[in-house]
C-alpha positions in Angstrom: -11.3 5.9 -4.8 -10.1 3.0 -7.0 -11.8 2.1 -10.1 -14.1 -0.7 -9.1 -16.6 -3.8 -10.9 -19.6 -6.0 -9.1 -18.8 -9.4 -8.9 -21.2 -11.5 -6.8 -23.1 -8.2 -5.1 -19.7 -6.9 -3.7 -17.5 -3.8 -5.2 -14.0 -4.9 -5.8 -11.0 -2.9 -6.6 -9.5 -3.1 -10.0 -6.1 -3.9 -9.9 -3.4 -1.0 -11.1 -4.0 3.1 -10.0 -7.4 3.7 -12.3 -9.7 5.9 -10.0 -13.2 6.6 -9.9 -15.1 9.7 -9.0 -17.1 8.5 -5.3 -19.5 11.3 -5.4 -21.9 11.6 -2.3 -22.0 7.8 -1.8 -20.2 5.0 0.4 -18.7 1.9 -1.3 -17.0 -0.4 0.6 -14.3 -3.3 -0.8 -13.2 -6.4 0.9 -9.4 -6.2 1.6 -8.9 -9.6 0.4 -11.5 -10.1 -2.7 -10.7 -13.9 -2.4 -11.4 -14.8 1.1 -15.1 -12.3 0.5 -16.1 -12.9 -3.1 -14.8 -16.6 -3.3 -15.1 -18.5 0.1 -17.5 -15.6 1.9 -14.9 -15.7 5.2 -16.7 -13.7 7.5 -13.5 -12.5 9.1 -12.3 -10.7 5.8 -12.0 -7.2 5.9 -13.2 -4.3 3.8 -12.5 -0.9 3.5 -14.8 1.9 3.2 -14.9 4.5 1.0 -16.7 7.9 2.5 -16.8 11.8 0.6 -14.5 13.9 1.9 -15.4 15.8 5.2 -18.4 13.2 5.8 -16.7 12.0 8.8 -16.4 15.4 10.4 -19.7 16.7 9.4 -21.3 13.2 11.2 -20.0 13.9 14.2 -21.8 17.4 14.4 -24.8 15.8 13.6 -24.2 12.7 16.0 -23.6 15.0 18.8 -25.4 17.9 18.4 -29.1 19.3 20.0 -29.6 20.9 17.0 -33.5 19.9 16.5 -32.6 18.2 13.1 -32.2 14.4 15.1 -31.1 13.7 18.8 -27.9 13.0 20.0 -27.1 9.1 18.9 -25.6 8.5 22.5 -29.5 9.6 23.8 -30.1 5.7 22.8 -27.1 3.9 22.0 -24.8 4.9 25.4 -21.6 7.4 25.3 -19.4 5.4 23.7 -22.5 3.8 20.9 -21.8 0.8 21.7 -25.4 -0.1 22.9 -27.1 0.6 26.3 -29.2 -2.4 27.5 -31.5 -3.6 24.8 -30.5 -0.3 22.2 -27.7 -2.2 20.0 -24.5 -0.7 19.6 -23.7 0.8 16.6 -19.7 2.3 17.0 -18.0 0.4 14.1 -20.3 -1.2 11.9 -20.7 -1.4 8.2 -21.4 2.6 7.2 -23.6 1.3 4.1 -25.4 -0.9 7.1 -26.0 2.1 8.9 -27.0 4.1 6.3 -29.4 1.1 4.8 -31.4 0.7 8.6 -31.8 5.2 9.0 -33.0 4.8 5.6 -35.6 2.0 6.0 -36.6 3.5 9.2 -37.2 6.7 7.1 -39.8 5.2 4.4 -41.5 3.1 6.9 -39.7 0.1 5.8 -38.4 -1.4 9.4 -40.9 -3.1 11.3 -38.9 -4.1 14.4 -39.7 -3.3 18.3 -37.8 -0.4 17.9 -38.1 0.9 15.0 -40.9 3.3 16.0 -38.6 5.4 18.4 -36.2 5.7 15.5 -38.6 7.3 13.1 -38.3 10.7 14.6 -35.2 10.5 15.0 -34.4 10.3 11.1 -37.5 12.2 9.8 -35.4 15.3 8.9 -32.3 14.1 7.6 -31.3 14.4 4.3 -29.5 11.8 2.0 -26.3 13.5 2.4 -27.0 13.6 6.1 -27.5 9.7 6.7 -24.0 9.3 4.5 -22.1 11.8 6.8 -23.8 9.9 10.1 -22.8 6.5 8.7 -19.3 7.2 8.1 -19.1 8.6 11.4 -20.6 6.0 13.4 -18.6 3.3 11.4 -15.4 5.6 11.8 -15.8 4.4 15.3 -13.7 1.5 17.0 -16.4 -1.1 17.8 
């Protein structure tokens, strides 16, 4: 991934071809570092940054009855883009998703929901809420 510096709690890309090493992590950059660091447009981009083979090895664990989580769709419809009151999650920010599985592993979310999710993420590793987050965010919204 490009070589990248924090500037107002956002990664942005260094200008030129300097890499960095991404490691078993997701970093995401604003397309257009003025429009998201300056002026905070909501409607700027950013691109995500996901390990190799994260993407592919989400979707096994998104889909799968494996007795390590339940299927996402279970909840959050066919396509993840919600089902009634279950919000959809197809497209959004992977470190978002990652952040909520997270919470909702150390007891940290306290919304209506929240409780149903527990189970759902006791078992999952780290590694395994990165590879579900790039995933789901891999997905058009």
């Amino acid at each position: 991934m490009p070589k990248t510096r924090i500037s107002g709690g956002l990664f942005i890309a260094l200008d030129g071809d300097e890499k960095e090493p991404l490691g078993q992590r997701i970093i995401e950059v604003p397309e257009d570092p003025a429009r998201s660091e300056g002026l905070r447009d909501p409607h700027s981009g950013f691109v995500a940054y996901v390990p190799a083979g994260s993407i592919k090895k989400g979707e096994a664990l998104a889909n799968s009855a494996s007795g390590k989580t339940v299927r996402c769709a279970v909840c959050h419809g066919a396509d993840l883009k919600g089902s009634g009151p279950v919000p959809g999650i197809a497209g959004r920010s992977p470190s978002y998703l990652a952040r909520q599985m997270f919470d909702t592993q150390a007891g940290a979310r306290k919304g209506l929901w929240s409780e149903l999710m527990k189970p759902v993420v006791a078992k999952l590793t780290e590694d395994d809420l990165v590879n579900i987050a790039a995933y789901v965010a891999s997905l058009k919204p």
